[in-house]
N, C-alpha and C positions, 0 to 999 in steps of 0.2 A: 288288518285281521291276521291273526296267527290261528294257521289249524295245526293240529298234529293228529296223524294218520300210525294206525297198529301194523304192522310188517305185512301183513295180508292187504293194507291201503283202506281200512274201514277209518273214521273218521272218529274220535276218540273226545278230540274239546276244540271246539271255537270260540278265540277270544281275541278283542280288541284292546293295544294298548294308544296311549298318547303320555309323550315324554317318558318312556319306559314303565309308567304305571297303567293299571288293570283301568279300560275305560269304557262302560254300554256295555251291553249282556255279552255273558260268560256262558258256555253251554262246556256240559259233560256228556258224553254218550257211551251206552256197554259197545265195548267193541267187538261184541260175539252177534247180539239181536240189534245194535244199531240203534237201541232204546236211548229215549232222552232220561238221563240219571239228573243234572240239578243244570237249574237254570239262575244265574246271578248277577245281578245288576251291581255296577260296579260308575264310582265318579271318582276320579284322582285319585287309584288302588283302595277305594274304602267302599264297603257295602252300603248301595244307595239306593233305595225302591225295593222291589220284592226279591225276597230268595225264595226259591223253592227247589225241593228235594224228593224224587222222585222212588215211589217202588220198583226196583227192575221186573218186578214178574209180570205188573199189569200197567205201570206206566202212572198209578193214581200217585195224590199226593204224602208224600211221608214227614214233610215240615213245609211249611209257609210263613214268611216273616218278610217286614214291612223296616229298611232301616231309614234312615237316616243320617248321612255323614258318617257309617259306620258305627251308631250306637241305635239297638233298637226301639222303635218309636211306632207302635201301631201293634195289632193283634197277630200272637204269632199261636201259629197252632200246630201241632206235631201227633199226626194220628200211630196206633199201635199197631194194625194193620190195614192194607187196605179197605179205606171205608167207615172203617171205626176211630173217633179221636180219642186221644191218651190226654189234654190236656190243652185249655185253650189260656191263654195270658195274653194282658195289656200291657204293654210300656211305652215311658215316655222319656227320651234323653237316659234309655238305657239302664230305667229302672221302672220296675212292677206299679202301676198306675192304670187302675180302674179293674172291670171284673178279671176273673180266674175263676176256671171251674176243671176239676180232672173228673174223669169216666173210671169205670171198671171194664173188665173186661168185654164185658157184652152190651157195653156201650152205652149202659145208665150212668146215669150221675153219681157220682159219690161224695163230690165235695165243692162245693161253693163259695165266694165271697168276694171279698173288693180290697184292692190296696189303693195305697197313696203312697209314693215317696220311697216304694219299699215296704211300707210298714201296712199290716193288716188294722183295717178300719171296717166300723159299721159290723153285723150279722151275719158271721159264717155259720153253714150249716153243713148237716153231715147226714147221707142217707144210705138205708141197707141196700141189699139185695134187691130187696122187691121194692125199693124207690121209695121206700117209707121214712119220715125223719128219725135220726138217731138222736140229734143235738143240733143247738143255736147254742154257740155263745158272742157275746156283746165283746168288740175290738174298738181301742182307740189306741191310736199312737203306738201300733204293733202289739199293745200290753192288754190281757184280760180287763174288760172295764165294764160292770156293769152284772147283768144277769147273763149265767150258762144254764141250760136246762138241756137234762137228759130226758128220752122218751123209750118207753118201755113198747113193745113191739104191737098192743094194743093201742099207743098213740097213746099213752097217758103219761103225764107228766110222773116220772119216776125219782129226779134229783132236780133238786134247786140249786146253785149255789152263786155265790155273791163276790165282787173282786172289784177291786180301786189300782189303777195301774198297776195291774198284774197279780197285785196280793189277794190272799183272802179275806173278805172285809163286810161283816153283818152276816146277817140267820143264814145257816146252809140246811136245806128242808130236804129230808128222806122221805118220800110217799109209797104206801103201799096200795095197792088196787087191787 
């Protein structure tokens, strides 16, 4: 283990190496409150198991991620303040892979859906303020595919429109309510 100590002798980061690279948890600490700042899991210098990143004011979480040999691989989530997420994502071998959703400020939902490979698949959706839908549109292979609908703040379908890998493609319907 290697600690390193702040001139007043507070303890600042503990970490293990083998064969001079980064090896088993890594800690950071404030060296004012002694606060634990990020805790890292480390195999052969590469990010391995959970990293997490701490708020210094109250110690909760401010990022959490799951690697793998250094490339992320599991749900990583990065809140905006304590308590509230900014933003939850899947990956696998260090690409976007399965849900995604970000929050707004006060911690509803604002936006949802699913990748593979990177590329947005399947039904993203999009919601206001008060948690109400704004839009679905239909994803394949990252490219618009299928139906988008907008919704008017009564919940009524306000805009159709229609897309073939990405392009616009057949009737786009304006409704009035």
């Amino acid at each position: 283990s290697f600690f390193s100590h702040e001139n007043n002798g507070a303890l600042v980061s503990d970490q293990n190496y083998v064969n001079g690279k980064l090896d088993g948890i890594s800690l950071s600490y404030d060296p004012v409150t002694g606060t634990l700042l990020q805790r890292f899991n480390y195999q052969a210098g590469q990010f391995h198991g959970l990293l997490e990143i701490f708020f210094p004011s109250d110690g909760s979480p401010s990022y959490t991620g799951e690697y793998l040999r250094g490339l992320r691989d599991g749900l990583h989530t990065t809140w905006r303040n304590p308590g509230v997420v900014l933003i939850e994502e899947t990956y696998l071998e260090d690409q976007l892979d399965g849900p995604w959703r970000i929050y707004r400020n006060d911690g509803g939902l604002s936006q949802e859906g699913e990748y593979t490979e990177n590329l947005k698949i399947g039904t993203w959706v999009r919601y206001n303020a008060a948690g109400l839908l704004i839009s679905r549109t239909a994803y394949q292979a990252g490219f618009r595919h299928g139906v988008a609908e907008y919704v008017d703040p009564a919940g009524n379908v306000s805009l159709r429109e229609r897309y073939r890998d990405g392009f616009a493609d057949g009737l786009w319907e304006s409704f009035t309510n």
